[in-house]
C-alpha positions in Angstrom: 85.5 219.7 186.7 82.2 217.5 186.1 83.3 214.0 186.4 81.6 211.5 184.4 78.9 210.3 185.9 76.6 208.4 183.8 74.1 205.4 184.7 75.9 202.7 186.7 78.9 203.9 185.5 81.3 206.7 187.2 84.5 208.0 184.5 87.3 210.1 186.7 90.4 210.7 185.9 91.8 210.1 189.2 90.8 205.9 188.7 92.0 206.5 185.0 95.3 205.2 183.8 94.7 205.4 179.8 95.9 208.8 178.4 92.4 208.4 176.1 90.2 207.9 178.5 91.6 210.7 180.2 91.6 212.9 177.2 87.6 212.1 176.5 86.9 213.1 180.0 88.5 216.2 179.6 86.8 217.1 176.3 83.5 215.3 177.2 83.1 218.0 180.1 84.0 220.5 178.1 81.2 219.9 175.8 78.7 219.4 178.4 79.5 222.5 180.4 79.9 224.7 177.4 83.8 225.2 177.3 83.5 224.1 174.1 80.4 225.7 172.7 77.7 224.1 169.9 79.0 224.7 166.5 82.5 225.6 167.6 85.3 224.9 164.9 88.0 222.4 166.7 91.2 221.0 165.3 93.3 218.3 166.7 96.4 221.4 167.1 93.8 223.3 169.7 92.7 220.4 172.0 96.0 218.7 172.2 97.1 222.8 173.3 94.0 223.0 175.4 94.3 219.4 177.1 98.2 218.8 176.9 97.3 216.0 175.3 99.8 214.0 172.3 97.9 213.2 169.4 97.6 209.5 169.4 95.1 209.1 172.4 93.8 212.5 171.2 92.6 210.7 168.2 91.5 207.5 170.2 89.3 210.4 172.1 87.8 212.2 169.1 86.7 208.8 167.8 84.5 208.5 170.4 82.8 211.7 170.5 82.2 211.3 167.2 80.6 208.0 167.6 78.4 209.5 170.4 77.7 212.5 168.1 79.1 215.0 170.2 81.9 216.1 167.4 81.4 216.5 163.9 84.0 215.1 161.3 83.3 217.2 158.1 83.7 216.5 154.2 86.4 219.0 154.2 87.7 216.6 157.7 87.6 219.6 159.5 86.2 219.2 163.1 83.6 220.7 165.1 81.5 220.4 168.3 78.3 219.1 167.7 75.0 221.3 167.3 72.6 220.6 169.6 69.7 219.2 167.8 66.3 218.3 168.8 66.4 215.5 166.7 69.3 213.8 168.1 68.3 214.0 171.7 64.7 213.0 170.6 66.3 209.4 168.8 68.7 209.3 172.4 65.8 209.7 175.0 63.4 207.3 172.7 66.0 204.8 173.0 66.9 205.3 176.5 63.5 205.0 177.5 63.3 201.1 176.1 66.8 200.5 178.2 65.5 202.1 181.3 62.1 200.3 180.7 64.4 196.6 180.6 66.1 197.9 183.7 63.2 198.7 186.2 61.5 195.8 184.8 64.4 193.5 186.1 64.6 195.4 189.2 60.9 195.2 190.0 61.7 191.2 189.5 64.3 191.0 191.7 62.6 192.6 194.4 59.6 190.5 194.6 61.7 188.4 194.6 63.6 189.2 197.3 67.1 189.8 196.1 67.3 193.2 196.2 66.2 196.2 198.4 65.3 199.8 197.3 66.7 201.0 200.4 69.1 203.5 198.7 67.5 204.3 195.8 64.5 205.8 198.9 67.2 207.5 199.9 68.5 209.4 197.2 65.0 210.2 196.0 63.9 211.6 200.0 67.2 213.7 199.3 65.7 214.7 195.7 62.5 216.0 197.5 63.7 218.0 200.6 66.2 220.0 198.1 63.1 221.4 195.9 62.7 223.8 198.5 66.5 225.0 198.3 66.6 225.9 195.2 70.2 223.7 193.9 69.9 223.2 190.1 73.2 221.8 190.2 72.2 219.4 193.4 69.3 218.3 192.2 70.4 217.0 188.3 73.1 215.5 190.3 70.7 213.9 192.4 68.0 212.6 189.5 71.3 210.7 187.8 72.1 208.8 191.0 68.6 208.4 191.5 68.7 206.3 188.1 72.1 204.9 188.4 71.7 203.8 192.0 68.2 201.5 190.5 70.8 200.7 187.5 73.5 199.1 189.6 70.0 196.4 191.4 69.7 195.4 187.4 71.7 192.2 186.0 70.5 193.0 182.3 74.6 193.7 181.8 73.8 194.0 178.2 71.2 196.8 179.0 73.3 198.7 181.0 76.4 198.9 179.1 74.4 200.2 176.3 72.9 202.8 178.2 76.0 204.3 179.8 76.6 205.0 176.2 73.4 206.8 175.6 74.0 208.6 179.0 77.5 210.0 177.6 75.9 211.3 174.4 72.9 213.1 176.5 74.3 214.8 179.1 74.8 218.0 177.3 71.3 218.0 176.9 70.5 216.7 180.4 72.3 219.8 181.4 69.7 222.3 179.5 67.7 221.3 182.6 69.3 223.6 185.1 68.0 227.1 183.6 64.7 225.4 184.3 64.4 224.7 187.6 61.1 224.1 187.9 61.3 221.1 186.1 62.7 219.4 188.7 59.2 219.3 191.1 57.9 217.1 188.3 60.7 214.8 188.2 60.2 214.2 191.6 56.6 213.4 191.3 57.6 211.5 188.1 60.3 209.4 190.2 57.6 208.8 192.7 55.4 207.2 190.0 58.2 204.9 189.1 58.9 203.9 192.7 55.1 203.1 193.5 54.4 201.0 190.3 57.5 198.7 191.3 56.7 198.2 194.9 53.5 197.2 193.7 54.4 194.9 191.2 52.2 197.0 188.3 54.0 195.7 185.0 52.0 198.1 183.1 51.8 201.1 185.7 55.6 201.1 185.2 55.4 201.2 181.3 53.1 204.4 182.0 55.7 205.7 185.1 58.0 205.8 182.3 56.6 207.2 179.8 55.2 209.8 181.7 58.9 210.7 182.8 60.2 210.4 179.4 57.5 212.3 177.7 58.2 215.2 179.5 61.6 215.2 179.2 61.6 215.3 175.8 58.9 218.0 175.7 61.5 220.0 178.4 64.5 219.0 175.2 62.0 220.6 172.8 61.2 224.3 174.8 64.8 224.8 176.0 66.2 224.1 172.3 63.5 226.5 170.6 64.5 229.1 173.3 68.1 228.8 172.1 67.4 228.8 168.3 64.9 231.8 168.5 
């Protein structure tokens, strides 16, 4: 099962004591990996069946994905998973862009600075590059999100990054699009390399464009994969 891994934050049931929390995790990953597919009619009977889950912290759950707008309360109050739209993951990479732009800024700070190092975020991205040749979809997206919560957790804009775990929840099952195209992930690479090279050199506005750059692809990636699925 995908565990919850999201900007700074990691969600697993097995440091989870709340029957909620452990009830959105369950139904979170089913969303994301297509257990429960786009547009699928849910009720409260079926998941609490599906998840063994009592209705209570099944509701606390559903609350939540609703908020993130990955389940859809209806008129009638009938439920269903979420459709994936272009325009939704358009507003969520828009506004993630700003909170990751408020991030890296601090981070670039700190380091000249000198309170930080970029020691493991090197790392992680090295480990990004020498997989492009294997071929590891899977590998790799699991890479690029430590690659962005590893330069989350140097940040102290608290504020920042508590708002963009939520964003990070809400776009994964997009995020996830990304590994029927594998060659997307050369350019993030090259992308993440642009972001690195702007903060080492201290290049306010090189950053801006690093992200940007990033960003703007991503979405245009969002845009082909979800006409490819509504053709």
């Amino acid at each position: 099962m995908l565990s919850l891994r999201v900007s700074g934050q990691r969600y697993n049931v097995r440091n989870q004591t709340k029957v909620s929390d452990i009830a959105f995790n369950n139904i979170w990953t089913a969303i994301v990996e297509q257990k429960l597919t786009p547009g699928q009619a849910i009720t409260e009977e079926s998941l609490a069946t599906m998840f063994d889950i009592s209705r209570t912290p099944l509701r606390e759950a559903i609350q939540r994905l609703i908020s993130l707008g990955l389940i859809v309360r209806h008129k009638n109050r009938t439920l269903s998973v979420a459709l994936l739209s272009l325009e939704h993951v358009i507003n969520l990479s828009y506004t993630r862009e700003s909170l990751e732009g408020l991030i890296v800024s601090n981070v670039m700070k700190r380091l000249h600075n000198d309170e930080i190092s970029l020691e493991q975020v090197e790392a992680t991205h090295q480990k990004m590059k020498k997989l492009l040749a294997l071929g590891e979809p899977e590998l790799q997206l699991d890479l690029g999100r430590r690659f962005h919560a590893e330069m989350e957790s140097l940040c102290n804009n608290y504020v920042a990054i508590g708002v963009l775990d939520q964003i990070m929840l809400a776009m994964e099952p997009y995020r996830y699009l990304i590994l029927k195209q594998e060659e997307r992930f050369e350019s993030i690479v090259e992308e993440h390399d642009e972001i690195l090279a702007a903060i080492k050199a201290n290049n306010q506005m090189d950053l801006i464009n690093a992200l940007n750059h990033h960003f703007s692809n991503a979405r245009a990636n969002y845009s082909a994969q979800l006409d490819e699925i509504n053709k």
